[in-house]
C-alpha positions in Angstrom: -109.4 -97.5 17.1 -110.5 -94.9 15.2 -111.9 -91.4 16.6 -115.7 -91.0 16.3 -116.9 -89.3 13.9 -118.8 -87.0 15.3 -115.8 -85.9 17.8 -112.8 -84.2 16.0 -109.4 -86.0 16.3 -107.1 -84.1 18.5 -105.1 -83.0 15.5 -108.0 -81.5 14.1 -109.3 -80.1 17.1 -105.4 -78.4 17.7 -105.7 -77.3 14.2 -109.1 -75.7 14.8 -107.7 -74.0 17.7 -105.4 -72.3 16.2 -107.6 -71.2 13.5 -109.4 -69.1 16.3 -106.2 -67.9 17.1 -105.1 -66.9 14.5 -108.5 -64.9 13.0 -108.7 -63.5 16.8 -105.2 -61.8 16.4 -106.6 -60.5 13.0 -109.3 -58.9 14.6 -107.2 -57.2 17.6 -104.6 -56.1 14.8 -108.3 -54.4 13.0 -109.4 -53.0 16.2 -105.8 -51.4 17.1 -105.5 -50.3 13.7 -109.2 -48.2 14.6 -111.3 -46.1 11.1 -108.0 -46.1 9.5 -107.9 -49.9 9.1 -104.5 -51.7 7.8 -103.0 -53.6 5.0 -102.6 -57.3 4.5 -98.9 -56.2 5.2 -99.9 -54.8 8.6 -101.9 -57.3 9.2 -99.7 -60.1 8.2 -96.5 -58.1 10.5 -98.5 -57.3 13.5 -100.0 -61.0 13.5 -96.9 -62.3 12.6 -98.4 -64.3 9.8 -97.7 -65.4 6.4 -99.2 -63.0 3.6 -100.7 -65.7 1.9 -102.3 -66.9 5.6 -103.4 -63.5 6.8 -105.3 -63.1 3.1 -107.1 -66.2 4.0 -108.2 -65.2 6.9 -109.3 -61.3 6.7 -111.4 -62.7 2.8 -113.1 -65.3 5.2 -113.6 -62.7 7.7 -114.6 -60.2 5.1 -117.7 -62.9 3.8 -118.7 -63.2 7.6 -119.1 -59.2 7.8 -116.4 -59.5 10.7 -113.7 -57.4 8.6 -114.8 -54.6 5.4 -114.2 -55.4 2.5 -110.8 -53.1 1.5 -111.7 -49.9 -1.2 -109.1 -48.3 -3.4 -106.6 -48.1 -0.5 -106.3 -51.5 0.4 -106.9 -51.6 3.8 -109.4 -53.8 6.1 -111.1 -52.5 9.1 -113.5 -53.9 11.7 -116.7 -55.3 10.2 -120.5 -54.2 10.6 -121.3 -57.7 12.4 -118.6 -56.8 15.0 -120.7 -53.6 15.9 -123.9 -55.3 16.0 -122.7 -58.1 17.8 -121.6 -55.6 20.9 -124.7 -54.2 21.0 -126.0 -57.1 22.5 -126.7 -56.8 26.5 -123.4 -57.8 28.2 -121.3 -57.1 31.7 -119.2 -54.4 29.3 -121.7 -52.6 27.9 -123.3 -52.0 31.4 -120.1 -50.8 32.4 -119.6 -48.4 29.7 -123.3 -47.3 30.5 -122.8 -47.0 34.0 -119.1 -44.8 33.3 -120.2 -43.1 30.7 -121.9 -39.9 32.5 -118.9 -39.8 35.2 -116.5 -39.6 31.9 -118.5 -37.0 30.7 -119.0 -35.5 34.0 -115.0 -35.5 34.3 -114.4 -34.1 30.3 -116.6 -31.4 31.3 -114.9 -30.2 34.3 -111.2 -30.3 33.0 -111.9 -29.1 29.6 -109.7 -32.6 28.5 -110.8 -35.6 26.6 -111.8 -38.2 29.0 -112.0 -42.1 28.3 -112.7 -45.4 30.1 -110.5 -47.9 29.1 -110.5 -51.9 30.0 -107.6 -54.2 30.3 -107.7 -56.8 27.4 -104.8 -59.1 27.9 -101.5 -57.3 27.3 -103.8 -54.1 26.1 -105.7 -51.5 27.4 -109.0 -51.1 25.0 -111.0 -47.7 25.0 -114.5 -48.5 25.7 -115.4 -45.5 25.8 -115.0 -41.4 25.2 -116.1 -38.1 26.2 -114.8 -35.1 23.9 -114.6 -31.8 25.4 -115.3 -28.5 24.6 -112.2 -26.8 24.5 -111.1 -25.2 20.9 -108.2 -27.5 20.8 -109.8 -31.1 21.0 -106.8 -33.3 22.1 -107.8 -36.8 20.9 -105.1 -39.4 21.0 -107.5 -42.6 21.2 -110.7 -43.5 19.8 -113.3 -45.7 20.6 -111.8 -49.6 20.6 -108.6 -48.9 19.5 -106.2 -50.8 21.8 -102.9 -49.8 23.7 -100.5 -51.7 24.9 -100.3 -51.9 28.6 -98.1 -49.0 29.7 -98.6 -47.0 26.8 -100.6 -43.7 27.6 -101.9 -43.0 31.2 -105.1 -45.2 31.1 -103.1 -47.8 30.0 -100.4 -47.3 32.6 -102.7 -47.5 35.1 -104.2 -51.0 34.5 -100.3 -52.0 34.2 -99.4 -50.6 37.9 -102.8 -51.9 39.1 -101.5 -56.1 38.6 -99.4 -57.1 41.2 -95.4 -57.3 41.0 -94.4 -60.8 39.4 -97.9 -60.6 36.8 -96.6 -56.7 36.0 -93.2 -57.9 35.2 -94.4 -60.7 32.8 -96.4 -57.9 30.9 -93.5 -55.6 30.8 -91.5 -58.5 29.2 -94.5 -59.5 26.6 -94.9 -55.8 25.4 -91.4 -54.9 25.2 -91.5 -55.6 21.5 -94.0 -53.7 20.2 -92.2 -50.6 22.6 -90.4 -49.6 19.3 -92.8 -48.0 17.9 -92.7 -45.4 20.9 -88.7 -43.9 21.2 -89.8 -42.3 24.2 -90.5 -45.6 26.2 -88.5 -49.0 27.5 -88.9 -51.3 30.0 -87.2 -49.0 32.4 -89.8 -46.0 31.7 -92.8 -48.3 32.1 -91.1 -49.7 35.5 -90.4 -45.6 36.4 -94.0 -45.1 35.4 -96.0 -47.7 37.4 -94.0 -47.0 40.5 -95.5 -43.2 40.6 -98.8 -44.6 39.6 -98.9 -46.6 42.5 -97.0 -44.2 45.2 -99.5 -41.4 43.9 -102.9 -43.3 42.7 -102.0 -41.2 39.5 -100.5 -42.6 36.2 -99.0 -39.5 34.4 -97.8 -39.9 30.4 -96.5 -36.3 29.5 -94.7 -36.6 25.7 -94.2 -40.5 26.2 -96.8 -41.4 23.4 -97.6 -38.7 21.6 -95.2 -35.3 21.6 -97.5 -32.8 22.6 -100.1 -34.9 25.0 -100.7 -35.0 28.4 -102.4 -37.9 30.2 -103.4 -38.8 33.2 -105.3 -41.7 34.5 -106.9 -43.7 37.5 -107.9 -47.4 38.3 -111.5 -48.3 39.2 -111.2 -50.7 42.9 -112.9 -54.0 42.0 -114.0 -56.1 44.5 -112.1 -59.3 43.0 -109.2 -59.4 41.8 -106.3 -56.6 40.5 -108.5 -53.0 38.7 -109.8 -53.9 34.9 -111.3 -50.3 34.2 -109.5 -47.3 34.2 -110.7 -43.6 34.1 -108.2 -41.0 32.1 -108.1 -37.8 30.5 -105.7 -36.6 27.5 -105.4 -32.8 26.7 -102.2 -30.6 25.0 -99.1 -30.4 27.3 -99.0 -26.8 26.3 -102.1 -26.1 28.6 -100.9 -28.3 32.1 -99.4 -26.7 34.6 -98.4 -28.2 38.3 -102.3 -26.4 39.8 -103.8 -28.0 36.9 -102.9 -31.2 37.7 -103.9 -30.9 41.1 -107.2 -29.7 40.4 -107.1 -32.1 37.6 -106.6 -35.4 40.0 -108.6 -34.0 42.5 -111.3 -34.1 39.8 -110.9 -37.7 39.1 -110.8 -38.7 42.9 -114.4 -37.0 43.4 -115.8 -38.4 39.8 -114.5 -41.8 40.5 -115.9 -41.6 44.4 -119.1 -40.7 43.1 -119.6 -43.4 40.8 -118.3 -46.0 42.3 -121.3 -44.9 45.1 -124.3 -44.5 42.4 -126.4 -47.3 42.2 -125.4 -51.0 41.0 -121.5 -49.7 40.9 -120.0 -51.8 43.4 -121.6 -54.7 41.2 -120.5 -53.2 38.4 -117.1 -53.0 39.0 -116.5 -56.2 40.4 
């Protein structure tokens, strides 16, 4: 008997499945990629897609305003739809709105960048950032750009925040893209998540980028392993061992104090 025709066969509906997929991974490849954008070679790499596939795919995403339409340079970057579309009221933008004076509270007290970062599969994604006022602006992430888990501190702390058998999977899943960091392995990340969770610290000093310090801390949820993650990133050249005391006893108060404002214990559920 034939299928209805109103219901897709379950080829078709596999086919159309992967689709999504497939244009989903193009938009997290635009959104790790940040105002830069990439080429249809980066794209087509980092998706691990045909050429002539990933073109398909960012032109239809182009015509949907999902993806920019690439200048003399040849590169794509996040559409205006995709900020329009997050403008609409959601559980994440209450959490950035709820965060966003506490990282600003914390950027103003250390003199570092501060950020509030989410974990997004086998990513950490900034959500949101608080520059600071120091003459040497240290800025290693911007606004939805997208780490890996375990790269930088936010992002280390989401990893140590999972338990021991999910933590291991992700270490496994990431490994590949570690290359493009000499400074880390499977072995650093492992190194890594242990302090994070014998301290309630995660520290990334020269690991991602040469000159950086960063140091984050989970958010408690109510349910479930930490998604949110408060951090700061600043030159190494201005840490020292009292600096990151008073630097961690910053974030303790900051994240105390918010997670006791109102609707925060809803929030961060």
């Amino acid at each position: 008997m034939n299928a209805p025709i109103d219901e897709p066969s379950t080829d078709a509906a596999i086919g159309g499945t992967q689709a999504i997929r497939r244009a989903a991974a193009v938009l997290r490849a635009l959104g790790k990629a940040g105002p830069q954008g990439c080429t249809l070679a980066e794209v087509a790499r980092d998706c691990a897609l045909a050429r002539s596939t990933a073109h398909r795919i960012l032109r239809c995403l182009v015509q949907e305003r999902l993806a920019s339409e690439p200048g003399a340079d040849k590169r794509y970057s996040m559409g205006e739809l995709v900020h329009e579309l997050s403008l609409a009221p959601s559980a994440s933008v209450l959490e950035v709105a709820h965060w966003r004076p506490v990282i600003t509270a914390i950027s103003r007290r250390t003199g570092a960048t501060a950020y509030l970062m989410r974990r997004s599969g086998v990513e950490a994604v900034c959500l949101a950032k608080a520059d600071s006022q120091a003459l040497m602006r240290f800025v290693p992430v911007e606004v939805g750009q997208r780490r890996l888990l375990g790269v930088g501190a936010g992002a280390t702390t989401l990893l140590a925040a999972l338990d021991k058998e999910h933590c291991e999977q992700v270490i496994a899943l990431v490994t590949p893209g570690l290359r493009a960091y000499p400074r880390l392995n499977p072995d650093s990340l492992r190194h890594a998540v242990r302090v994070a969770r014998k301290t309630g610290f995660a520290v990334s000093q020269g690991t991602v980028v040469a000159d950086g310090f960063g140091m984050g801390i989970a958010v408690p949820s109510a349910s479930g392993a930490p998604h949110l993650a408060l951090s700061i990133a600043a030159h190494a050249s201005v840490v020292t061992e009292s600096v990151i005391a008073e630097w961690k006893r910053i974030l303790s108060q900051e994240l105390k104090d918010g997670l006791a404002s109102s609707g925060a214990g809803r929030i961060s559920a």
